[in-house]
C-alpha positions in Angstrom: 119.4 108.2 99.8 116.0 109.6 99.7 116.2 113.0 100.9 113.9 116.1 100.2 113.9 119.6 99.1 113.2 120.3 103.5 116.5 118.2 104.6 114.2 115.2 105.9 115.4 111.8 105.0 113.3 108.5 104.7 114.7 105.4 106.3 111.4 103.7 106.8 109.0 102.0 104.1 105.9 101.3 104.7 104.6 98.4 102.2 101.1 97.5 101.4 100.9 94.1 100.8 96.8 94.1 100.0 94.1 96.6 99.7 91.1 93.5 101.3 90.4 93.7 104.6 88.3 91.1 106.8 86.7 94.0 108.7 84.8 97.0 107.8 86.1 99.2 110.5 84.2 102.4 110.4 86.4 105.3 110.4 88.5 103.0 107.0 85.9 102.1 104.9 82.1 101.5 104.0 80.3 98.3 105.4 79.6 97.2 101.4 80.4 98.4 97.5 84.1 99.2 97.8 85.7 98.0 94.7 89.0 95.9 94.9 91.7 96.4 92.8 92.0 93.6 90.2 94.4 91.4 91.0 96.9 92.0 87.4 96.9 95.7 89.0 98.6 94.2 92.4 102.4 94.2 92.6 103.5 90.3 92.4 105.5 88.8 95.5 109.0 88.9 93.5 107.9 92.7 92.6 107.5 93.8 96.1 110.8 91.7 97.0 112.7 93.9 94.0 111.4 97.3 95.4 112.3 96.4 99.1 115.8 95.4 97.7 116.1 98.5 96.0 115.2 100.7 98.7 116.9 98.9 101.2 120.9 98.2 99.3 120.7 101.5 96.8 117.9 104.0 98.7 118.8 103.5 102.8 115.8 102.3 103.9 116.3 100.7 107.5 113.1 100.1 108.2 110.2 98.1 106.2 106.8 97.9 107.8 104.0 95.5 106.0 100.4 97.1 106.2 97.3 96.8 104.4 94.3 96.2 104.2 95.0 93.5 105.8 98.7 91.9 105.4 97.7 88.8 106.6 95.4 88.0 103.8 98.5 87.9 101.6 99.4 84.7 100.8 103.2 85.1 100.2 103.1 87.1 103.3 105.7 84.9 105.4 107.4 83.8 102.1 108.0 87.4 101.5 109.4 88.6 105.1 111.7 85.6 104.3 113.3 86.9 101.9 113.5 90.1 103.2 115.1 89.2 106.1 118.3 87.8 103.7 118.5 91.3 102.8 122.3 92.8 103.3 122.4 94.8 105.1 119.1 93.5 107.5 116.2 95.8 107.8 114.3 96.0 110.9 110.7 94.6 109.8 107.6 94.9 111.6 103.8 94.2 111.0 100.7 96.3 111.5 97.7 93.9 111.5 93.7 93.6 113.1 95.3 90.3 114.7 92.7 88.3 113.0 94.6 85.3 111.7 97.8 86.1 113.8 96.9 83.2 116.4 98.0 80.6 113.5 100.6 82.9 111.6 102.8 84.2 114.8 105.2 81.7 115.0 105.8 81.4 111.3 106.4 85.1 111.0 108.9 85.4 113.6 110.4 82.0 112.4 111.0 84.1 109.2 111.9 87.1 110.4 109.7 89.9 111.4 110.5 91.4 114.2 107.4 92.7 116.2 103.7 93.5 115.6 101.1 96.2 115.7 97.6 95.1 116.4 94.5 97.3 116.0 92.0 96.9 118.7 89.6 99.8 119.8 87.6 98.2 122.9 87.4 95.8 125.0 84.5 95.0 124.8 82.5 92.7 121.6 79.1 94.6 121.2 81.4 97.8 120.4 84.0 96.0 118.6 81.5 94.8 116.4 80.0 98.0 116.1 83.3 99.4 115.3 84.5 97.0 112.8 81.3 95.3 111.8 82.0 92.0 112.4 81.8 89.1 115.7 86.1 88.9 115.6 87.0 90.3 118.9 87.9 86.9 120.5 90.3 86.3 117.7 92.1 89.5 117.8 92.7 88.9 122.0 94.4 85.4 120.4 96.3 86.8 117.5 97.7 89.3 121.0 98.2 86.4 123.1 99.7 84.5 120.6 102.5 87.5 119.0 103.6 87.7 122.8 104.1 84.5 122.8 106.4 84.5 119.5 108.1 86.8 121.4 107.1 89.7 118.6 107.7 92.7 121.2 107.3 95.2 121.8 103.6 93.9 120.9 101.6 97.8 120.3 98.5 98.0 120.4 96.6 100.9 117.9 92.9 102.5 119.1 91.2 105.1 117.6 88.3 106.1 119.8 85.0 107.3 118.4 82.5 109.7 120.0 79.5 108.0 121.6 81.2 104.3 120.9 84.7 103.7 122.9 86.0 106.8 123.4 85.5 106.1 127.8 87.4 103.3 127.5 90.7 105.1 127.5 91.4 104.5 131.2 90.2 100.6 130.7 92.7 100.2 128.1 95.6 101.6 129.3 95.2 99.3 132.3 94.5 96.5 130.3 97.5 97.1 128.2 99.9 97.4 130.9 98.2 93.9 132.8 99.1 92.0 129.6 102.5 93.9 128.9 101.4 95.5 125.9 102.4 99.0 124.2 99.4 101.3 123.8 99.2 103.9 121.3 96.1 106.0 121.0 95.9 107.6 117.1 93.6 110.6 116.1 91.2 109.5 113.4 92.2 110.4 110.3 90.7 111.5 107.1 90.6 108.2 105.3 87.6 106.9 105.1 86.4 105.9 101.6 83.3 107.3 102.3 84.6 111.1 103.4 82.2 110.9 106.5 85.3 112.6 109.1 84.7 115.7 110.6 87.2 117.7 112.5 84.4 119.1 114.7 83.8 116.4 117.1 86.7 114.1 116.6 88.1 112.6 119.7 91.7 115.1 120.1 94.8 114.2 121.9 94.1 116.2 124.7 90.9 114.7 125.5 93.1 111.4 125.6 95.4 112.2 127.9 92.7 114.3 130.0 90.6 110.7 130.4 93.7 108.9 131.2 95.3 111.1 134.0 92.2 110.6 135.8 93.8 107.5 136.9 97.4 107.1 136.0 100.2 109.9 136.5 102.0 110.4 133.1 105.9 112.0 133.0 106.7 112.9 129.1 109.2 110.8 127.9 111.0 113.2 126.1 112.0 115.0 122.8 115.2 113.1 122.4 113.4 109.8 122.6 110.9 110.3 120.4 113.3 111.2 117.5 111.0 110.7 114.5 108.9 108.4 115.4 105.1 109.2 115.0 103.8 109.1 118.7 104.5 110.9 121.5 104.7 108.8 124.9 104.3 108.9 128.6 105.8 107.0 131.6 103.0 105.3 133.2 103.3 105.5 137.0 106.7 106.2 137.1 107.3 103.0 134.9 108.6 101.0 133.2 105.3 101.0 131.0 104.3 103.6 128.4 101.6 104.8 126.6 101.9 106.7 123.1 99.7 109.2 121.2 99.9 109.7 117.7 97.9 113.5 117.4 98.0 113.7 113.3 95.3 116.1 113.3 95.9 118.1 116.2 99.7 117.8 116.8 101.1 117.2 113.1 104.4 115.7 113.1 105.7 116.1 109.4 108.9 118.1 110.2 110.5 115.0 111.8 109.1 112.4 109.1 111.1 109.7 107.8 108.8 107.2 105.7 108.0 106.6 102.2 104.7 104.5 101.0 104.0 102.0 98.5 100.7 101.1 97.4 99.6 97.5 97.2 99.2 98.7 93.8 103.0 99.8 93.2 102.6 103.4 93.9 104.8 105.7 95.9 103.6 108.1 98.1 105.6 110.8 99.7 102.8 110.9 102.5 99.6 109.1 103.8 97.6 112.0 103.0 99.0 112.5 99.3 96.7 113.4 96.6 99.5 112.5 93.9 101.7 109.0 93.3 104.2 108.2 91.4 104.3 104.9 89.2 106.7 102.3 89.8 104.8 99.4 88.7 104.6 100.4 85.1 109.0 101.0 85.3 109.2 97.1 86.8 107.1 95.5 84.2 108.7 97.5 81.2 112.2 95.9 82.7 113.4 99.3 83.7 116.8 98.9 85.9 117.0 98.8 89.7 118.8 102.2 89.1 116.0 103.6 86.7 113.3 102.7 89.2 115.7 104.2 92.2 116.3 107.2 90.0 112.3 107.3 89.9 112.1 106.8 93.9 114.3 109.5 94.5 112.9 112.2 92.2 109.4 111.2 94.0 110.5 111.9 97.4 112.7 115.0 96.1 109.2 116.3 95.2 107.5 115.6 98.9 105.3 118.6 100.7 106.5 120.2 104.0 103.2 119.0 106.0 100.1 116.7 105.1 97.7 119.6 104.9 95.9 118.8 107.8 96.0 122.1 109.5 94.3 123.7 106.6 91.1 124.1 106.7 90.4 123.4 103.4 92.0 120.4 103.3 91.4 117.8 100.3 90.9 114.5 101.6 92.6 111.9 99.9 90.0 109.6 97.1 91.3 106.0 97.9 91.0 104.4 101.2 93.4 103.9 103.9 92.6 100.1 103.0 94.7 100.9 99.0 97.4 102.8 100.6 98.8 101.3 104.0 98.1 102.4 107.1 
């Protein structure tokens, strides 16, 4: 079990499969002269494998959710989820992506295992998408959608972070749009983790201003303490239902009493939190042919060590020095 020094026990693993990413989306990282890790520095496919095993037969894990970057730039991506899946017992396994490269991947994925999908879209619209991200993709990420629904990886969410003076109207357009195409919206605060430390708190688009854009055109009922448990966003019935919409407030609403996820780096790191300043090595353990129960031993003494909060509330907050594109989103 991975438990800390506050009670709070992780069941869910968020993996990193890949610090590249095919889009340069502005509040993650600079448009040019971010420096990849080298590839001897990236956990092999059998590595990862090991360190799911472990965490999932000696550590509890239940969950296993593969981020980037971009996970879908991995090539062992679906060979990985395979195996995964023949895990005893069976985690649940899900997928945050940009969608790019999910139109042709969907099928495969499910086929070996994963369960559902998160896609990362911000607008509906292409001149602000490629504002947002930098690149003409928008058409491809409306596919990749189409084309997880069709897999039948549901509940397909949707993740949007709106930015002052570039989507953050669109709220209302969205929310309709996601509940047209039978989609799961869930707005996210921007969040310190840009390589190139431009977020401000001053300015930043808040929860309330969120949920103040989208009630002037849907009625939202809370959905309730117990049915949030620990997951991340709070939701609301739309219109009486059956459709929701979620906002995860990490600035402005901070969650960390109720967390239940560990993180490991693309690089084999763990961290106790996405905003972590510290990691511990398990890379270095694996190729010195430590045991599983050496590198669970490790795990555990990692998580025993985990903060109360992220930090966020303080004012003098210390922003994390590698991207949200090296540590999973």
């Amino acid at each position: 079990m991975l438990i800390d020094t506050y009670g709070r026990v992780a069941t869910d693993l968020r993996v990193s499969l890949t610090d590249r990413c095919n889009l340069r989306c502005t509040y993650c990282m600079p448009e040019e002269g971010l420096q990849w890790l080298a590839k001897p520095d990236l956990l092999t496919d059998d590595e990862i494998v090991r360190l799911i095993t472990i965490a999932v037969r000696d550590l509890g894990i239940e969950e296993v959710r593969f981020t980037g970057g971009e996970p879908l730039l991995r090539p062992g991506l679906v060979g990985i989820v395979e195996r995964v899946a023949r895990l005893t017992p069976r985690p649940q396994m899900s997928l945050t992506t940009n969608g790019i490269g999910l139109e042709r991947t969907a099928a495969a994925l499910r086929d070996a295992g994963l369960d559902r999908v998160n896609v990362s879209l911000d607008t509906l619209r292409p001149d602000v998408f490629q504002a947002l991200t930098r690149r003409k993709r928008h058409a491809d990420v409306l596919r990749g959608l189409e084309a997880a629904r069709a897999a039948r990886l549901t509940p397909v969410k949707v993740n949007t972070v709106l930015m002052p003076g570039l989507n953050d109207d669109e709220a209302p357009d969205l929310l309709a749009w996601a509940v047209e195409h039978d989609y799961e919206l869930r707005f996210i605060e921007q969040m310190p983790l840009d390589a190139q430390h431009g977020w401000k708190r001053d300015g930043m688009i808040t929860a309330g201003d969120i949920l103040a854009s989208l009630r002037t055109r849907f009625t939202l009922t809370p959905e309730g303490r117990d049915e949030r448990g620990s997951a991340p966003a709070e939701r609301w019935i739309v219109d009486g239902g059956p459709h929701r919409v979620g906002v995860i407030a990490s600035v402005t609403r901070p969650f960390c009493r109720a967390c239940d996820r560990t993180r490991l780096t693309a690089d084999g790191q763990i961290r106790t939190c996405l905003f972590a300043t510290e990691e511990t090595d398990l890379r270095a353990a694996l190729r010195s042919d430590a045991p599983d129960a050496e590198i669970a031993r490790i795990w555990k003494l990692a998580m025993w060590g985990k903060k109360a909060g992220s930090g966020l509330d303080d004012p003098s907050f210390l922003q994390p020095e590698r991207p949200m594109s090296a540590i999973g989103g």
